[in-house]
C-alpha positions as CSV (number, residue, x, y, z in Angstrom):
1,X,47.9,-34.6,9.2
2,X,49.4,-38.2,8.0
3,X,49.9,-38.4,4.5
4,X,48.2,-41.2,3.2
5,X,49.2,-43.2,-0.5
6,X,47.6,-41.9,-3.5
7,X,44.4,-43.0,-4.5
8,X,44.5,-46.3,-7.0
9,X,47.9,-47.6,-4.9
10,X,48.8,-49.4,-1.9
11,X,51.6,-50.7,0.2
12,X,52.5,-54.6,-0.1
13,X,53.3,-55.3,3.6
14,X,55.5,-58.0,4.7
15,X,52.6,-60.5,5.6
16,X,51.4,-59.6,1.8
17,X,54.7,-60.0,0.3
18,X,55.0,-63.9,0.5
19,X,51.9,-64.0,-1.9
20,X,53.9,-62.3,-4.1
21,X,56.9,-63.7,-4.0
22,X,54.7,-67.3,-4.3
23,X,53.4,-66.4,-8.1
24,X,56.5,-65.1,-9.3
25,X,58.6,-67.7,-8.4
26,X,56.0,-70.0,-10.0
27,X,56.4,-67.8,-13.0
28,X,60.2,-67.9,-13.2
29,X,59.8,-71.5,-12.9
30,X,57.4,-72.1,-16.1
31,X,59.6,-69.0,-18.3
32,X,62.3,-71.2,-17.6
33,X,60.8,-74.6,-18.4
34,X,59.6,-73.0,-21.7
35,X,62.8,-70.9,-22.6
36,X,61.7,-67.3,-21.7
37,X,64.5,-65.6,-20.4
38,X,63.6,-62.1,-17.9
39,X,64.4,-58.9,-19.2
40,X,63.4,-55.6,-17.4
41,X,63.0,-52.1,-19.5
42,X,62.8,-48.6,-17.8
43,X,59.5,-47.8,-16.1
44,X,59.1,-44.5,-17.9
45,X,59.6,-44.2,-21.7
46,X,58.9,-41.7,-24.7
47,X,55.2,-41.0,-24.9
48,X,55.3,-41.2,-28.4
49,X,56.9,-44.8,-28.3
50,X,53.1,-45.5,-26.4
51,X,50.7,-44.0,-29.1
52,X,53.0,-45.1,-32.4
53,X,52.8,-48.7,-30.4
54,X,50.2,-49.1,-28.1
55,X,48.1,-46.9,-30.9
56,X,46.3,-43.6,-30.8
57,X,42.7,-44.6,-30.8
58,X,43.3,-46.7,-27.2
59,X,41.8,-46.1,-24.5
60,X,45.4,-46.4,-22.8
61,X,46.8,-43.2,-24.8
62,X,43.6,-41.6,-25.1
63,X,42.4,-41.8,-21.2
64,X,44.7,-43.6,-19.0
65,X,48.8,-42.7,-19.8
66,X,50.4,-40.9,-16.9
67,X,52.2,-38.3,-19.1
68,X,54.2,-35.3,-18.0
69,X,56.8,-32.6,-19.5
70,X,60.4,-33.3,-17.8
71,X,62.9,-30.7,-16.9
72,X,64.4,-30.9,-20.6
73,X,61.7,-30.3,-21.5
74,X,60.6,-33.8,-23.2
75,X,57.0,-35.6,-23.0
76,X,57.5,-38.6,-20.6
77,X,55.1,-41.3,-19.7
78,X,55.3,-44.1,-17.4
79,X,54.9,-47.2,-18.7
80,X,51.2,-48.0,-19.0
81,X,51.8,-52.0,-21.0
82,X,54.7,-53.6,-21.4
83,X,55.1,-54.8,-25.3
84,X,56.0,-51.4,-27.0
85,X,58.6,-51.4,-24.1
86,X,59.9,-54.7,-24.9
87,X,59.9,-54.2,-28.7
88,X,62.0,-50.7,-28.2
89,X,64.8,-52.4,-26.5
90,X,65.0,-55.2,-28.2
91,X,65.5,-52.6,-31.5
92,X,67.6,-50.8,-29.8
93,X,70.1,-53.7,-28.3
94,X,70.2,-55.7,-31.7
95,X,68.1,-59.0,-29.6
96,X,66.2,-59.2,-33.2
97,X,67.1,-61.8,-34.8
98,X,70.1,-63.3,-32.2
99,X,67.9,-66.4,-32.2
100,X,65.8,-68.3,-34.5
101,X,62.7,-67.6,-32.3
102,X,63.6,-64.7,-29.7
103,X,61.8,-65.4,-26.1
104,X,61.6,-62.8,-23.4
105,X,59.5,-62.2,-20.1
106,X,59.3,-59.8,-18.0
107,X,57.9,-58.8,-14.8
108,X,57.3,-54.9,-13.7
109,X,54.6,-52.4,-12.7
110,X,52.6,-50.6,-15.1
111,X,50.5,-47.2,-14.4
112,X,47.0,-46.3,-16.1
113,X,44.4,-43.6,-14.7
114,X,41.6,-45.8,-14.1
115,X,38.9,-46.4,-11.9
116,X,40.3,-48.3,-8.9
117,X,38.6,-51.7,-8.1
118,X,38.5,-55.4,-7.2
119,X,41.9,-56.5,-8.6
120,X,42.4,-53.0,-10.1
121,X,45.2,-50.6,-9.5
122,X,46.2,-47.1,-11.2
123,X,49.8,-48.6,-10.3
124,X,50.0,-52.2,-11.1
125,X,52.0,-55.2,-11.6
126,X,52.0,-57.2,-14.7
127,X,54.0,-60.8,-15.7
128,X,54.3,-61.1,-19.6
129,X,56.1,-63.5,-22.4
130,X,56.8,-62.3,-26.2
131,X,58.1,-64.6,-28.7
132,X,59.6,-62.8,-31.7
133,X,59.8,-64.7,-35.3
134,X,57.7,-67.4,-36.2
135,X,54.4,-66.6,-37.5
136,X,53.7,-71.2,-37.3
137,X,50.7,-71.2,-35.4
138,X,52.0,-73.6,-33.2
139,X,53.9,-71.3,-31.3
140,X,50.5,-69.4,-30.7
141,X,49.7,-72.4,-29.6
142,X,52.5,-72.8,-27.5
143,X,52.3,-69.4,-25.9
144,X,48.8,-69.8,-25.0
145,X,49.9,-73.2,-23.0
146,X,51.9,-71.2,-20.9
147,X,49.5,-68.9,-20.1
148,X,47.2,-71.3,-19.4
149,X,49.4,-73.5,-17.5
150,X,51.2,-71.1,-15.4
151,X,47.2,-70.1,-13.9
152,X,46.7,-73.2,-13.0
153,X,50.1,-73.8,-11.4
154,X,49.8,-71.2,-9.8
155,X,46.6,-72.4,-8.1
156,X,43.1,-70.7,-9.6
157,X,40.4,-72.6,-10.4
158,X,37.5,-71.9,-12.4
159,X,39.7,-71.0,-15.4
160,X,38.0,-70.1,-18.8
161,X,40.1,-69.8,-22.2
162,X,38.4,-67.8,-24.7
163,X,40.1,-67.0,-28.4
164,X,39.4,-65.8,-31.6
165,X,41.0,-64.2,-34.9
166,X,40.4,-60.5,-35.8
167,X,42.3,-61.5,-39.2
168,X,45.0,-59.3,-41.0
169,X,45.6,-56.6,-42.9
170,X,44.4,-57.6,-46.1
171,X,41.0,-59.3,-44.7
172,X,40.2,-57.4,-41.6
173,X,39.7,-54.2,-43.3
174,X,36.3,-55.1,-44.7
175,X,35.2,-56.8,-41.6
176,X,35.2,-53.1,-40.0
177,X,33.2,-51.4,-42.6
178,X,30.4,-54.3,-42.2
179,X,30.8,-53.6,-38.4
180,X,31.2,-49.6,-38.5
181,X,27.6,-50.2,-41.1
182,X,25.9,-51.6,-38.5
183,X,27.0,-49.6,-36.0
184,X,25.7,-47.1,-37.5
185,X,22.2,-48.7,-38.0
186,X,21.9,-49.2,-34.3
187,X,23.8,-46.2,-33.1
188,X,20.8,-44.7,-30.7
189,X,21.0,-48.1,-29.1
190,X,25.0,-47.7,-28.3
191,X,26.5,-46.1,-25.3
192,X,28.3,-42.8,-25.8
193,X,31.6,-44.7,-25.8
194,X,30.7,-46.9,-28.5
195,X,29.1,-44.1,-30.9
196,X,32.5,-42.2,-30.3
197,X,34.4,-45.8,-31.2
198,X,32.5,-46.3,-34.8
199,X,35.0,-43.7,-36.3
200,X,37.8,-44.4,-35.2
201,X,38.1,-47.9,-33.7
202,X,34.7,-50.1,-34.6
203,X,36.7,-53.4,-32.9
204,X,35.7,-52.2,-29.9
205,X,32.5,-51.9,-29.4
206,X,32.2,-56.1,-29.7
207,X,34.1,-56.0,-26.3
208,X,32.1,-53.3,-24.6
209,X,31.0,-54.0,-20.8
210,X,27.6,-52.0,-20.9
211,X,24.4,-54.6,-21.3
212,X,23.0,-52.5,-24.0
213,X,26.0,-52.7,-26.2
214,X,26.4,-56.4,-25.8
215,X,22.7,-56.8,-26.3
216,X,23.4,-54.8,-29.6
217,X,26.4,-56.5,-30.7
218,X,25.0,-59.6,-30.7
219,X,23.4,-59.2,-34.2
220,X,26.5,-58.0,-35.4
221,X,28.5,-59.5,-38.0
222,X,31.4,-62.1,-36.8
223,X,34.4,-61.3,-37.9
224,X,35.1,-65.2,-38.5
225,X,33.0,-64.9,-41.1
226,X,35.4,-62.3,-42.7
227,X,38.7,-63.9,-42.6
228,X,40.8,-64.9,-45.7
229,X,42.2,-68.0,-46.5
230,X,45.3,-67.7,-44.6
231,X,44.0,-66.4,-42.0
232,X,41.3,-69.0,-41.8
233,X,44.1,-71.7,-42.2
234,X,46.1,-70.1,-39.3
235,X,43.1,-70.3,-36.5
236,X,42.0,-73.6,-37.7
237,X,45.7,-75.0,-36.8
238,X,46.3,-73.2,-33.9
239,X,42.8,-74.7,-32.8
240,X,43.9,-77.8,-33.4
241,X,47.5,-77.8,-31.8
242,X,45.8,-76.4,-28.4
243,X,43.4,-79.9,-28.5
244,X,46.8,-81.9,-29.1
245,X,47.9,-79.9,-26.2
246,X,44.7,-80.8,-24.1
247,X,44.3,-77.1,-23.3
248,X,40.0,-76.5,-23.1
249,X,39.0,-73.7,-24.7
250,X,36.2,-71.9,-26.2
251,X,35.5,-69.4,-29.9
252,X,34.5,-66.2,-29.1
253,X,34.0,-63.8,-31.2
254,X,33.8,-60.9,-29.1
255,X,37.3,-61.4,-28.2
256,X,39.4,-58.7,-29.8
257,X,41.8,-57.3,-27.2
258,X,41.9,-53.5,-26.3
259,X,45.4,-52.5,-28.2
260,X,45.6,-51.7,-31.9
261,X,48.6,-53.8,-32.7
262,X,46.8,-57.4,-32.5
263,X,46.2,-59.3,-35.5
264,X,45.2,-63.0,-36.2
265,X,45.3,-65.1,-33.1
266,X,43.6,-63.2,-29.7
267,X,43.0,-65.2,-25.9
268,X,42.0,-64.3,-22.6
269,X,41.7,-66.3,-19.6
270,X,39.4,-65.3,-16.6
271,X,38.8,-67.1,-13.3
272,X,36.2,-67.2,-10.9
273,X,36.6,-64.6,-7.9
274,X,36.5,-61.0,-9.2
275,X,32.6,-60.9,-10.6
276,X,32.6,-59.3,-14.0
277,X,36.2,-58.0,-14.0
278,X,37.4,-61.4,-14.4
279,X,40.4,-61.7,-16.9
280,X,43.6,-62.3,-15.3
281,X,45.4,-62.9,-18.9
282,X,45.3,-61.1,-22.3
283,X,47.2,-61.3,-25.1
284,X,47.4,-62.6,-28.5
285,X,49.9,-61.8,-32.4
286,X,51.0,-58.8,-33.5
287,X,53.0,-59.2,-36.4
288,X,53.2,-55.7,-37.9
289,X,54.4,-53.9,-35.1
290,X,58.2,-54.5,-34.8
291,X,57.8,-53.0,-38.8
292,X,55.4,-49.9,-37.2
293,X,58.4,-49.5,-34.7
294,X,60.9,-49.3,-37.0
295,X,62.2,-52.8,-37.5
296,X,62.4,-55.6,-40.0
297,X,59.2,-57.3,-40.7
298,X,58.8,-59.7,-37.9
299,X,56.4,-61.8,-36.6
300,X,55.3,-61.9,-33.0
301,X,53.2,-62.4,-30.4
302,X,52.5,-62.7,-26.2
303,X,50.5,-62.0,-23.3
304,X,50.0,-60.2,-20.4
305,X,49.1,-61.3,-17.1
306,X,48.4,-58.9,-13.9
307,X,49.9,-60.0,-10.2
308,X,47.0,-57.7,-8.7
309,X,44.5,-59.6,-10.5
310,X,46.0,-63.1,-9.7
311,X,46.7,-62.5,-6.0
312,X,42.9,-60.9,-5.5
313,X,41.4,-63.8,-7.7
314,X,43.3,-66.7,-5.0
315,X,42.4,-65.0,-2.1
316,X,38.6,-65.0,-3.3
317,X,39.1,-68.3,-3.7
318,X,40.3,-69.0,-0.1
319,X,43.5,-70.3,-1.7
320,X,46.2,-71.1,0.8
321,X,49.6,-69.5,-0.3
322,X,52.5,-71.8,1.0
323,X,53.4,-70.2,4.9
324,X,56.4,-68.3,4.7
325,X,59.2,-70.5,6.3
326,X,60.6,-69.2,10.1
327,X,63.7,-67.6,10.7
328,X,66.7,-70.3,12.6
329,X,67.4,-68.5,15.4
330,X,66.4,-65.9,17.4
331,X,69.4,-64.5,19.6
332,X,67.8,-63.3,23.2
333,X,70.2,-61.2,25.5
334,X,69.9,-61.1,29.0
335,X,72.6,-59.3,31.5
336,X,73.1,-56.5,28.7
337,X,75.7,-58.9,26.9
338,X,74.9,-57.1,23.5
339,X,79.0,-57.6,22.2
340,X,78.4,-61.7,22.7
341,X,75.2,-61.6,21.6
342,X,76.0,-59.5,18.4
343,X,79.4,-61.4,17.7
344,X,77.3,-64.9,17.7
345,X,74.2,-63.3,15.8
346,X,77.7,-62.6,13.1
347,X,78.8,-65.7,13.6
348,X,75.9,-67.8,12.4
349,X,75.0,-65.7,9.8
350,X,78.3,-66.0,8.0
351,X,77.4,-69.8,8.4
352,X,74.2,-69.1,5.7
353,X,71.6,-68.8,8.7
354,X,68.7,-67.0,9.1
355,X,69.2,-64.9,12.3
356,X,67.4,-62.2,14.5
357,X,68.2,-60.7,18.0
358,X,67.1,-58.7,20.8
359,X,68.1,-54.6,20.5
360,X,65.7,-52.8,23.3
361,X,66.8,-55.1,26.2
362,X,63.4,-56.6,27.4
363,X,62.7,-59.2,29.5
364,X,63.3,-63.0,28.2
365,X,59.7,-63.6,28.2
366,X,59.0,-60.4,26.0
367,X,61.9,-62.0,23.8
368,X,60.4,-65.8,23.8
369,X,57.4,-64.2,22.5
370,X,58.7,-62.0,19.5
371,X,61.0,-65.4,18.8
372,X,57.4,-67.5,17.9
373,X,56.4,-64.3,16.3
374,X,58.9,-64.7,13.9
375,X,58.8,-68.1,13.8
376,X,62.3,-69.1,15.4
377,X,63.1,-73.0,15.4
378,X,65.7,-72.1,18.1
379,X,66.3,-69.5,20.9
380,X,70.0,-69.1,21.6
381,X,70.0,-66.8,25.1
382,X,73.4,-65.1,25.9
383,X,74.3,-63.9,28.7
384,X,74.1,-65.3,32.5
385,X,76.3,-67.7,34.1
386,X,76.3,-70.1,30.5
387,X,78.1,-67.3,29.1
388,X,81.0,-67.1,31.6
389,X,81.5,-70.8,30.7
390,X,82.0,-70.0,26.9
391,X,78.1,-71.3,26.2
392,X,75.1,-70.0,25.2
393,X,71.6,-71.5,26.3
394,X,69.5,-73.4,23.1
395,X,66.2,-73.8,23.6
396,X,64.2,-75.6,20.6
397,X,61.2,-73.8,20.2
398,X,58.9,-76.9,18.7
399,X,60.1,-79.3,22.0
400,X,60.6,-76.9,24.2
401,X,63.7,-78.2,25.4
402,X,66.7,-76.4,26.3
403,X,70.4,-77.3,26.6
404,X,73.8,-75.4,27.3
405,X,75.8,-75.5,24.0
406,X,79.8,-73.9,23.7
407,X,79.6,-70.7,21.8
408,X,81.5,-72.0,18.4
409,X,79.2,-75.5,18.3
410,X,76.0,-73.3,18.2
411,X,76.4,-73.1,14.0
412,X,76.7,-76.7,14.0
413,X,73.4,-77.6,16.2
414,X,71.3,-75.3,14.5
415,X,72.1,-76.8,11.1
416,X,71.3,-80.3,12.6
């Protein structure tokens, strides 16, 4: 019996890969433009570096970590976010505080236990900024730009940008009690979930999916309402550097984000072609948890964006990814001349060119048609009486024409 890939993953095939390949370069491109330089962190850390950062009451640590004992005997879970990740290193390496403003992105899988869907992968790949130590709100605003930005770079329509404020630690304190209050007042309206979250993490039942909780929660008190002046000050700039900006967005309060670091400024972006599991970014501030992690008081924020949810979102779309370019020569044998054909297949590769040939000694038209398989712009066929003469046959496969070229002048034809 075949062994198939476990349930929630899959296999990014060649033809896949250039889809790929497409949005990261696009996002290498905008990290660069906007001073984010790439930094990779281990795909398995600590579990407890997850629940002191990613935070207890989560539905990540509580539901979806993929957490085992290793040989020594140490809990170890694969990385299920990237930020708690990010912060540890840079802790641990000293990056804190090399710069002014401290810029990183990354790009890596993730892993959660969740139900598989449109876009939606218990083995997943995520592209994410952070910007470590300026709490100016115009570098929320600036963050949000490139989130925004790199989506529609990267080619989706419909986009929608949605933020909000779920304040600090001085103001947002009371907003929960109002919300856990009234909670409670409608509590045999709430799904199970939600009555379970009043305790322990009210926030969160404002971005429940189920129709009777948002039916609910749209009485409930807004936490805008709630914020102190600083706070209030904050969002009202960062509103206003986004309109200098020209990035379209919308308030909403329902925005808060599904990790317990977040404070002040949230966002999420969704685009049309995934039905009600739209968002393809999240993120937002968290200024207190480099000091939760053991660091110097340090403002910060970012976002997350997920590859699965990007690529599935374009193709919905009926985007067309850019074709992935041909190889320059395909090397066909005939007369078993494998040691000419191999030495010239050498040969132009050493000269930086893209080269394939024949290994199972078919016929030339079997090899003619695996050359516009792969997209060839050139056949060069050894072997036969050109071959005795020191030349190789070049056939260009857009003009079908052919000519007999000396062995060390093929390099130079090819590169035109």
């Amino acid at each position: 019996m075949r062994v198939k890939a476990v349930r929630g993953t899959r296999d990014i095939t060649p033809d896949e890969m250039p889809k790929w390949r497409y949005v990261e370069e696009v996002a290498r491109d905008i990290f660069r433009r906007y001073g984010y330089r790439e930094m990779r962190t281990p795909t398995f850390e600590h579990t407890e570096l997850f629940i002191k950062g990613t935070g207890e009451t989560t539905d990540i640590v509580e539901k979806e970590m993929y957490t085992f004992t290793d040989k020594g005997g140490r809990s170890i879970t694969l990385r299920p976010e990237g930020t708690p990740a990010i912060v540890r290193a840079c802790l641990e390496s000293g990056l804190l505080g090399s710069l002014p403003v401290l810029k990183l992105a990354y790009i890596g899988q993730m892993f959660r236990y969740d139900r598989p869907q449109a876009g939606r992968y218990r083995e997943f790949w995520q592209i994410g900024v952070e910007a470590f130590g300026s709490d100016n709100p115009a570098i929320d605003a600036e963050v949000t730009q490139l989130a925004y930005q790199l989506m529609r770079e990267i080619g989706l329509k419909g986009l929608s940008l949605d933020i909000n404020s779920i304040g600090c630690n001085r103001c947002r304190p009371r907003y929960v009690e109002h919300l856990r209050e009234f909670g409670r007042r409608h509590i045999d309206r709430l799904c199970g979930k939600c009555v379970d979250r009043l305790d322990r993490n009210p926030l969160r039942i404002l971005d429940c999916k189920e129709e009777r909780c948002r039916i609910v929660t749209k009485e409930a008190p807004v936490i805008l309402d709630y914020l102190c002046d600083e706070c209030r000050s904050h969002f009202d700039r960062f509103k206003r550097y986004l309109e200098e900006l020209d990035v379209p967005y919308s308030v909403n309060p329902r925005i808060v984000r599904g990790l317990d670091y977040y404070t002040r400024t949230v966002f999420e972006i969704t685009a049309e072609g995934l039905g009600a599991q739209n968002a393809v970014v999240g993120g937002g501030r968290y200024d207190y948890l480099v000091e939760q992690m053991g660091g110097k008081p340090t403002p910060a924020l970012g976002f997350a964006a997920g590859l699965d949810r990007i690529i599935a979102s374009l193709d919905a779309q009926g985007f067309r990814f850019p074709t992935a370019e041909g190889i320059d020569c395909f090397v066909a044998v005939i007369d078993e001349a494998f040691g000419d054909a191999l030495g010239l297949t050498d040969k132009l590769r050493s000269e930086g060119l893209s080269v394939e040939m024949e290994f199972r000694g078919r016929s030339l038209r079997a090899q003619m048609k695996t050359a516009d398989k792969l997209k060839a712009r050139f056949v060069a066929i050894v072997g036969g009486e050109e071959m005795k003469e020191g030349k190789v046959a070049l056939r260009n496969m857009e003009t079908g024409e052919q000519t007999d070229v000396p062995f060390d002048q093929v390099a130079r034809v090819l590169k035109g």
